[in-house]
C-alpha positions in Angstrom: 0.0 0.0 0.0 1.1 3.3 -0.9 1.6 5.7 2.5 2.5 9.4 2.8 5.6 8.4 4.9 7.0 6.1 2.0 6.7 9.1 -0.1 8.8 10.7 1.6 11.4 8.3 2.4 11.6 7.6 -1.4 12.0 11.2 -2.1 14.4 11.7 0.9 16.2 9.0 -0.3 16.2 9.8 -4.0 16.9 13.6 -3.4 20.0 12.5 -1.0 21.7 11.1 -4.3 21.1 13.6 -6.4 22.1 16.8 -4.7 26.0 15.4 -4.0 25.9 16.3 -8.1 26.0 20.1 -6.9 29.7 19.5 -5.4 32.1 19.5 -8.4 36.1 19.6 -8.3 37.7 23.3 -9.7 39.4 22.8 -13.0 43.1 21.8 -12.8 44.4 25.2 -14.0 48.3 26.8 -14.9 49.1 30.2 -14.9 51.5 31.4 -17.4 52.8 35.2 -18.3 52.8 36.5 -21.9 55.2 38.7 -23.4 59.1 40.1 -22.3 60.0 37.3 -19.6 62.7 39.2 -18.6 60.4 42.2 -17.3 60.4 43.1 -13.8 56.7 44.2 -13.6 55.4 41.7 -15.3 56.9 38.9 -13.3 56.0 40.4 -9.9 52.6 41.0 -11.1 52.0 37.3 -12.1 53.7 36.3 -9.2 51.1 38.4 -7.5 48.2 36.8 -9.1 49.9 33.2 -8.7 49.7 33.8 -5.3 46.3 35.0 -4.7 44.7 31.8 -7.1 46.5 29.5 -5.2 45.3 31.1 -2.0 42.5 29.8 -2.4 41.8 26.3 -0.9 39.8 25.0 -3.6 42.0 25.9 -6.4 43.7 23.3 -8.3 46.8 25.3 -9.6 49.9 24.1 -10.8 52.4 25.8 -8.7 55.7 27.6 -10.7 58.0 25.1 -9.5 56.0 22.1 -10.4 56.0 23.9 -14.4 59.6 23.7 -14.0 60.3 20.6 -12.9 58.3 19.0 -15.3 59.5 21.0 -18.0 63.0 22.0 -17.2 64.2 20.7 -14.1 66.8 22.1 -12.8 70.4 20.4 -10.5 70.3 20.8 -6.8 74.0 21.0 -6.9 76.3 23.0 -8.9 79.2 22.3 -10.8 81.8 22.4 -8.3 79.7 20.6 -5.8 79.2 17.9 -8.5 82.9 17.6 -8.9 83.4 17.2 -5.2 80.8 14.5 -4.7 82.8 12.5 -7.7 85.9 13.2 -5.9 84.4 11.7 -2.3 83.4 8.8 -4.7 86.6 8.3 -6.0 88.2 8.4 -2.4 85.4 5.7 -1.6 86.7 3.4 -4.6 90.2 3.8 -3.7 89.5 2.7 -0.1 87.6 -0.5 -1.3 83.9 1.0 0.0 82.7 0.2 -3.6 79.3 -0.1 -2.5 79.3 3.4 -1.3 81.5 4.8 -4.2 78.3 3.3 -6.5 76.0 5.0 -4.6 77.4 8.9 -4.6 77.8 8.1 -8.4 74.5 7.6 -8.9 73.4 10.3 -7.3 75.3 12.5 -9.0 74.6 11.4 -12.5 71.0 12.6 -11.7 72.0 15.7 -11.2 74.6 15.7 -14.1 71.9 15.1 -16.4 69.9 18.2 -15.0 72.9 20.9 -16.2 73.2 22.9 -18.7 74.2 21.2 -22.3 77.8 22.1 -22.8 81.1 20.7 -22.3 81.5 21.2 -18.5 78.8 18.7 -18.5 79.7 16.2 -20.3 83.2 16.5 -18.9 81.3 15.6 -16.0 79.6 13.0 -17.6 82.4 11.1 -18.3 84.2 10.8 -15.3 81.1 9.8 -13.7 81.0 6.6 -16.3 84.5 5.9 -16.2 84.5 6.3 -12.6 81.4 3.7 -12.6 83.4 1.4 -15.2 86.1 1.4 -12.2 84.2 0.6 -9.2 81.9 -2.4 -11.0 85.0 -3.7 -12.2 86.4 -3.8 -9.1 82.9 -4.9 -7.9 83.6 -8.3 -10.1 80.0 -6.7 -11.9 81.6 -6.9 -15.3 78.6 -6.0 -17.4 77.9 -2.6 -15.4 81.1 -1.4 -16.2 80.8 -2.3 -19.5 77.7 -0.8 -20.1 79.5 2.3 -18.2 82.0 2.3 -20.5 80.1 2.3 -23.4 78.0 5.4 -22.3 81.2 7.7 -23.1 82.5 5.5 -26.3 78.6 5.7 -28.2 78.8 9.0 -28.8 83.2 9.6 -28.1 84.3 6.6 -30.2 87.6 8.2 -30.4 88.2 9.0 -26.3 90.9 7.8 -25.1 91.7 6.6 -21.5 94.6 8.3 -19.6 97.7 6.3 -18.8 98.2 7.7 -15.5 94.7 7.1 -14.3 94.2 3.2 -15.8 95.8 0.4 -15.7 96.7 -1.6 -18.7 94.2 -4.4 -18.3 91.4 -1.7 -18.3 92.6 0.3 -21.3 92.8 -3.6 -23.2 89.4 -3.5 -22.0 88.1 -0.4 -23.0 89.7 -0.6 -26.8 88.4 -3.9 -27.3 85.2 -2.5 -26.6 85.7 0.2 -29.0 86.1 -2.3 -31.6 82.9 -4.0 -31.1 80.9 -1.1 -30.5 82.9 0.1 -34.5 81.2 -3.3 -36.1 78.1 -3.3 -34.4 75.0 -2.2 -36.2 73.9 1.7 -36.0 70.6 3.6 -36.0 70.3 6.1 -38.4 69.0 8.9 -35.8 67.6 12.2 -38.0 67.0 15.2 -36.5 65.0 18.3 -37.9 63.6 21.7 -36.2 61.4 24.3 -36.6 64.1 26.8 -36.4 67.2 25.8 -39.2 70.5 25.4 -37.7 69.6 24.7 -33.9 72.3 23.0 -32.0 71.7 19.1 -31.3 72.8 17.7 -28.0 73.2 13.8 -27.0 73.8 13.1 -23.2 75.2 17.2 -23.3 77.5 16.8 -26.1 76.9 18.7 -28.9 77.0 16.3 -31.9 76.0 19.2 -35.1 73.3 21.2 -36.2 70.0 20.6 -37.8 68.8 19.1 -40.0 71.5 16.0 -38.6 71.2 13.0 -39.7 74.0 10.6 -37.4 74.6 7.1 -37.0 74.0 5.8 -33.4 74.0 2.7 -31.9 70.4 1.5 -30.6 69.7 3.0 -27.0 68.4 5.8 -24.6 69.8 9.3 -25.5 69.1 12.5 -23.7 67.9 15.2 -26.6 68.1 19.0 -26.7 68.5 21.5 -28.9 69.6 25.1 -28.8 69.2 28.1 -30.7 70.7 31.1 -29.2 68.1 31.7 -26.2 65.5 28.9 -27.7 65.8 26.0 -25.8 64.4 22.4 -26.1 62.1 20.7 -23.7 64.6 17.7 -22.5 63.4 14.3 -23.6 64.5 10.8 -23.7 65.0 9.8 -27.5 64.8 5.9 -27.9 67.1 4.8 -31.6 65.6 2.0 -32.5 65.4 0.3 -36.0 66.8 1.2 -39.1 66.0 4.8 -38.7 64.7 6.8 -36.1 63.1 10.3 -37.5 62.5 13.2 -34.9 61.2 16.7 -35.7 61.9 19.0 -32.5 59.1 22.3 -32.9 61.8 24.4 -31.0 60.1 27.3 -32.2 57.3 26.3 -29.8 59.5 25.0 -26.9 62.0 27.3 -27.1 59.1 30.2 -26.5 58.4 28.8 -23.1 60.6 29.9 -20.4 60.4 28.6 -16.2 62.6 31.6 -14.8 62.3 33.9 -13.1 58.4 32.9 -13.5 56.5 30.4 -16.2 56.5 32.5 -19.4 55.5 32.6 -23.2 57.7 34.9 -25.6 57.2 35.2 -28.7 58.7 38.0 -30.7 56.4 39.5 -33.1 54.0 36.8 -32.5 50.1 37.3 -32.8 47.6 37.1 -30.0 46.2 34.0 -31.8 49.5 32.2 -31.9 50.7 33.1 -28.3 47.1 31.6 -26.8 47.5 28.4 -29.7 51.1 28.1 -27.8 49.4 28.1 -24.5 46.9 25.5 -25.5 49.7 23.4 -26.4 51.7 23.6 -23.2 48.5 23.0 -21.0 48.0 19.7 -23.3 51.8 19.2 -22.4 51.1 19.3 -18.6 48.4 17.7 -18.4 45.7 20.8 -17.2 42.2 21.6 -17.8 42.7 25.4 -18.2 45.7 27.7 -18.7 45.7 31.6 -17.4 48.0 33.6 -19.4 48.7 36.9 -18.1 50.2 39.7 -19.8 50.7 43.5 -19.3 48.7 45.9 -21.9 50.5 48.9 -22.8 48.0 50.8 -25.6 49.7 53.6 -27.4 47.5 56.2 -25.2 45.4 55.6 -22.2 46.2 53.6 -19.1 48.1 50.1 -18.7 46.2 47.1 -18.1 47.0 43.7 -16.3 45.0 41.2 -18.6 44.1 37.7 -17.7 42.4 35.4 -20.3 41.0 31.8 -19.3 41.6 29.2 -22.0 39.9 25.7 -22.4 42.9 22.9 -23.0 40.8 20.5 -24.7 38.5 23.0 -26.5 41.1 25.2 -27.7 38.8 28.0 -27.1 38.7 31.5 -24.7 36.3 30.9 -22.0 36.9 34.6 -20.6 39.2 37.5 -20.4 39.4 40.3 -17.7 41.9 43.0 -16.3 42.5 46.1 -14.6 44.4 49.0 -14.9 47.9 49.2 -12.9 50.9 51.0 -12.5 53.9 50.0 -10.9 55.5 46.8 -10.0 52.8 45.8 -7.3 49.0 45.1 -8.1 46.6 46.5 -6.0 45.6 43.0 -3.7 42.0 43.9 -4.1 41.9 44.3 -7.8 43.9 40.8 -7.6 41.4 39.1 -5.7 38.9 40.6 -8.1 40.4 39.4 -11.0 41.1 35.8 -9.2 37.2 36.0 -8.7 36.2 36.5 -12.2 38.7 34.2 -14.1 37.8 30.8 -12.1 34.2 32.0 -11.5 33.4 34.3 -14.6 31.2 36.3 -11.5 32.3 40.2 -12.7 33.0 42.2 -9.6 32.7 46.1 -9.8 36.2 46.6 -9.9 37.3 44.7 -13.1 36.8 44.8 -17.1 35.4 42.2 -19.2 35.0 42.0 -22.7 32.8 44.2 -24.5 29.7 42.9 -26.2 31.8 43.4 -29.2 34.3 41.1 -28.5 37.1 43.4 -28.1 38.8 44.5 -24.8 39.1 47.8 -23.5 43.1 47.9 -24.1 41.9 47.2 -27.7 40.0 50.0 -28.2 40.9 53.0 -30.9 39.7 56.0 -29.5 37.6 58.2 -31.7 35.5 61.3 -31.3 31.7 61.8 -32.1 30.7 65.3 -33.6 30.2 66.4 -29.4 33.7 66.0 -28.9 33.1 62.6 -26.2 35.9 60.6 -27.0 34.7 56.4 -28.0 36.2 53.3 -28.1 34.9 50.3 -30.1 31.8 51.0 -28.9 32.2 52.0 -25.3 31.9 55.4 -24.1 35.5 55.5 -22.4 35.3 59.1 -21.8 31.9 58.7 -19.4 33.0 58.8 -15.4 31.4 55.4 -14.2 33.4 53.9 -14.7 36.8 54.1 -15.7 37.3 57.3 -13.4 37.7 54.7 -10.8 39.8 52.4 -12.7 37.0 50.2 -14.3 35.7 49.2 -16.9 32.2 46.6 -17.8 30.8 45.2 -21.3 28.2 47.2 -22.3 24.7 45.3 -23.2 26.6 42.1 -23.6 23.8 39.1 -24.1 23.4 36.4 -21.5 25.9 33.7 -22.0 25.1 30.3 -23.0 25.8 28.5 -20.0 24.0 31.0 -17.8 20.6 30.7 -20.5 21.2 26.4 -19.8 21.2 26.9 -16.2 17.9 29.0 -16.4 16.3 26.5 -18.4 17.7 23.4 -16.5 16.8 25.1 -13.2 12.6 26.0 -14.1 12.6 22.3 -15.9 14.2 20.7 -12.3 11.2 22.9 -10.6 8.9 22.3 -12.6 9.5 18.3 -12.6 9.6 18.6 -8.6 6.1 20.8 -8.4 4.5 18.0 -11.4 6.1 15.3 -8.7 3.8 17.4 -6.0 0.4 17.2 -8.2 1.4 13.2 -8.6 1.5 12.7 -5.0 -1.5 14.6 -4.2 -3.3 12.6 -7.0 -2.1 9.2 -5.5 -3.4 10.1 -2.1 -6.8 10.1 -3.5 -6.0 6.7 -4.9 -5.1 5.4 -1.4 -8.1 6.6 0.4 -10.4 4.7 -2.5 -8.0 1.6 -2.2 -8.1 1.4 1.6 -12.1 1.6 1.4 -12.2 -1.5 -0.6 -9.2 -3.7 1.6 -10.5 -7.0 3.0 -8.2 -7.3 6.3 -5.4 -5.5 4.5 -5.9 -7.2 1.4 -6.6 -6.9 -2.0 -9.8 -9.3 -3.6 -8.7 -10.9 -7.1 -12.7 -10.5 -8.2 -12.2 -6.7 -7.1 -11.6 -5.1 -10.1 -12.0 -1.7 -9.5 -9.9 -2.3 -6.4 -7.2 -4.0 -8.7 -7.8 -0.8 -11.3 -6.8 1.5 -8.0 -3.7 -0.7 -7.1 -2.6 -0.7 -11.1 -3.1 3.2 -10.9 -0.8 4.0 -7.6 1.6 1.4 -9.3 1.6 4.1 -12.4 1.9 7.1 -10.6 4.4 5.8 -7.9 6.8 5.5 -11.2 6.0 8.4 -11.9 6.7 10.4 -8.9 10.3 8.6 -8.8 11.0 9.8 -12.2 9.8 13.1 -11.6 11.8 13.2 -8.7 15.2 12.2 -10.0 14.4 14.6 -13.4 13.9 17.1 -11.2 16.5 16.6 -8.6 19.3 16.2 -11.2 17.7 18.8 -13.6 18.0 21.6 -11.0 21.5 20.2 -9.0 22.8 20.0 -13.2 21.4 24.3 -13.7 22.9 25.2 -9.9 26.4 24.3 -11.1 25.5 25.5 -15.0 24.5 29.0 -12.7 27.8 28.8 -10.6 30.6 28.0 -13.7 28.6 30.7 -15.9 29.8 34.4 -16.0 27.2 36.8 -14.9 25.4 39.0 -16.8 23.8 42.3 -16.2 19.9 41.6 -17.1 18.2 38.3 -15.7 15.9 36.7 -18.6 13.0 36.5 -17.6 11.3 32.6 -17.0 8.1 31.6 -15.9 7.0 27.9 -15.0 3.8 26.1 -15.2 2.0 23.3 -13.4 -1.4 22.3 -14.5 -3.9 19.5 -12.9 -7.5 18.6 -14.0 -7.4 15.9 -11.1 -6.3 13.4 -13.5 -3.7 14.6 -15.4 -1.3 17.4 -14.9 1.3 19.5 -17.2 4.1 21.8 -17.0 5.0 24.7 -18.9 8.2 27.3 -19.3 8.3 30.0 -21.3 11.0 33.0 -21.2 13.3 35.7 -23.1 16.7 33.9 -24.0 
């Protein structure tokens, strides 16, 4: 039998699951700058907004060191302190505390492999592999020193050990494995970039220029190429097969800087290409949405602090706000302002947006009407409110898609839940017929119209659950639509429906999108 308190429980019940829809994870986002990485204002200023995004608790933001490390990460140890760990090691060797001497090698190979490209490192390099080649052999672990030993003669077929330093038997042993490395079979490694002539480093030594084409025995190499400031992302190459072809984009990579803050430069670049290039990293790091920030100097007027929000999978601008600045510091509240806007799209007072016309305030070419009022684009930039206080809105910008869904999910969601009301008061009447016709609780197979009343609560009880979970979902689905969607200045108007005859009901919306 169908009772008012089983109602309820079912909608407690269902309503329980579907509001947990409402909570929703931010976006894993990255903030990078745009334009001269080398300038003082703009660093501190994105540092600034860095800061106040990951301030907040519920941000997901990849932090400046995590870019680098992921992208170029950088030795804990410097040269000379890389020298003295190999000499510590060497005194471990010489003292017979091999396993320790393998141990500091190790460790300092890691960090070997983190410094610059150049010839200090792989000077480095190599005494850390002939070093290695020492203590295995010394070790009895004949293959590792081998395979040591081999790791300075793949790519230095011609290196010779010195006298002093080796013994005999190990210099036999190195030359014989020059000889078999010389007859074994080679990889033909080819090498191209996006910018002609770049400098290609294996393992830190520079083997040429592109386009390279070298013969290589199979194995792991360490890649990078250089050309002047434009610098590779280091990879792992694997030479494999009879040829291994690699195309480096450094004019893409070598655009994206870590120090002293994570950074896109691209001279004489357009805006399209710099936010294509931001895409791109984003993909590269795996985040849902990049930030680039940028400082906008127009040729009159005042400077601007910009932020747009782009979608890594889409490709596409979700939104793109500033203020105007001076100075090296950011005022905090414009900061939190703009921190506000770009992971909300919620406009405060205090910040520009872009005009219904799709271009920003900074973009603007100021002209003058016949009354002398000086225009921009479309926006009256001469009128006090409100860029006498620093601020600037979109002018009659229509409501955005997501905030018309979230209308239109949120009157269907109450609409469903009202219909869900007329069903339940419907049923009731059902009930009290039903209960009028019960034989000690029970049903009579030769009742029929008590069987039609049973059939009919069976009907409307699946009704009232779908209602309920279409409704439920519809408006938890249009509260988070409403929450992700930027604002906008005039509410449509919507107006729902719910119709009974006392044996049917509809619903109805109807509104201005």
């Amino acid at each position: 039998m169908f009772s008012r308190k089983h109602a309820v429980r079912s909608a407690l019940f269902i309503l329980s699951c579907v509001l947990p829809l409402t909570a929703f994870a931010a976006p894993r986002r990255m903030v990078v700058a745009s334009g001269d990485c080398k300038d003082a204002e703009l660093g501190s200023q994105a540092n600034a907004f860095l800061g106040a995004l990951v301030s907040r608790p519920e941000q997901d933001v990849l932090s400046a060191a995590g870019f680098s490390e992921r992208l170029f990460p950088q030795p804990t140890k410097s040269y000379e302190d890389l020298q003295r760990q190999l000499d510590s090691a060497q005194d471990h060797f010489y003292e017979s505390r091999n396993g320790k001497a393998a141990v500091a090698i190790d460790e300092a190979l890691q960090q070997i492999n983190r410094l610059p490209v150049g010839d200090e490192r792989w000077k480095l390099y190599v005494n850390a592999q002939l070093l290695h080649g020492l203590n295995y052999r010394a070790m009895g672990r004949q293959k590792e020193s081998d395979t040591a030993f081999r790791s300075v003669l793949r790519l230095q077929p011609d290196y010779q050990l010195d006298p002093d330093y080796f013994a005999p038997s190990v210099r036999q042993g190195f030359d014989k494995l020059r000889r078999e490395l010389n007859l074994a079979r080679k990889v033909k490694l080819s090498v191209k970039s996006t910018l002609p002539t770049s400098d290609v480093y294996l393992d830190g030594i520079k083997m040429g220029q592109t386009p390279l084409t070298l013969d290589v025995l199979a194995g792991t190499y360490d890649l990078t190429l250089v050309k002047g400031e434009a610098i590779s992302f280091p990879r792992q190459i694997q030479a494999q097969g009879a040829d291994t072809p690699l195309l480096v984009d450094l004019a893409y990579e070598g655009s994206v800087s870590a120090t002293p803050f994570p950074c896109l430069s691209i001279p004489e670049a357009s805006a399209e290409r710099t936010l294509s290039h931001a895409v791109r990293l984003g993909g590269t790091l795996g985040v849902e949405e990049v930030i680039v920030v940028r400082l906008e100097r127009p040729s009159s007027g005042p400077k601007w602090f910009a932020a747009t929000v782009l979608n890594v999978e889409g490709g596409q601008k979700l939104r793109e706000g500033g203020f105007k600045t001076q100075g090296l510091d950011a005022p905090a509240e414009a900061l939190s302002a703009l921190v506000d806007f770009v992971t909300t799209g919620r406009s405060p007072s205090n910040l520009v947006v872009m005009n219904a016309n799709g271009r920003a305030p900074w973009e603007q070419a100021v002209t003058s009407d016949k009354s002398g009022a000086q225009h921009g684009g479309g926006m009256d930039i001469s009128a006090p409110n409100p860029l006498s206080d620093g601020i600037a809105d979109s002018a009659d910008r229509p409501t955005p898609a997501l905030r018309v869904a979230s209308y239109v999910l949120l009157g269907t969601g109450v609409a469903a839940l009202g219909g869900a009301g007329v069903v339940r008061f419907l049923a009731q009447k059902n009930v009290d017929d039903l209960e009028k016709r019960l034989e000690n609780g029970r049903i009579l197979s030769s009742d029929q119209e008590a069987l039609r009343l049973r059939n009919s609560l069976v009907q409307k009880s699946n009704l009232l659950t779908g209602l309920l979970v279409g409704g439920g979902a519809a408006v938890a689905t249009g509260a988070v639509l409403f929450l992700v969607s930027p604002s906008s200045a005039d509410t449509p108007p919507v107006s729902v429906g719910v119709a009974t005859d006392g044996e049917a009901f509809s619903t109805s919306l109807s509104g201005t999108f």
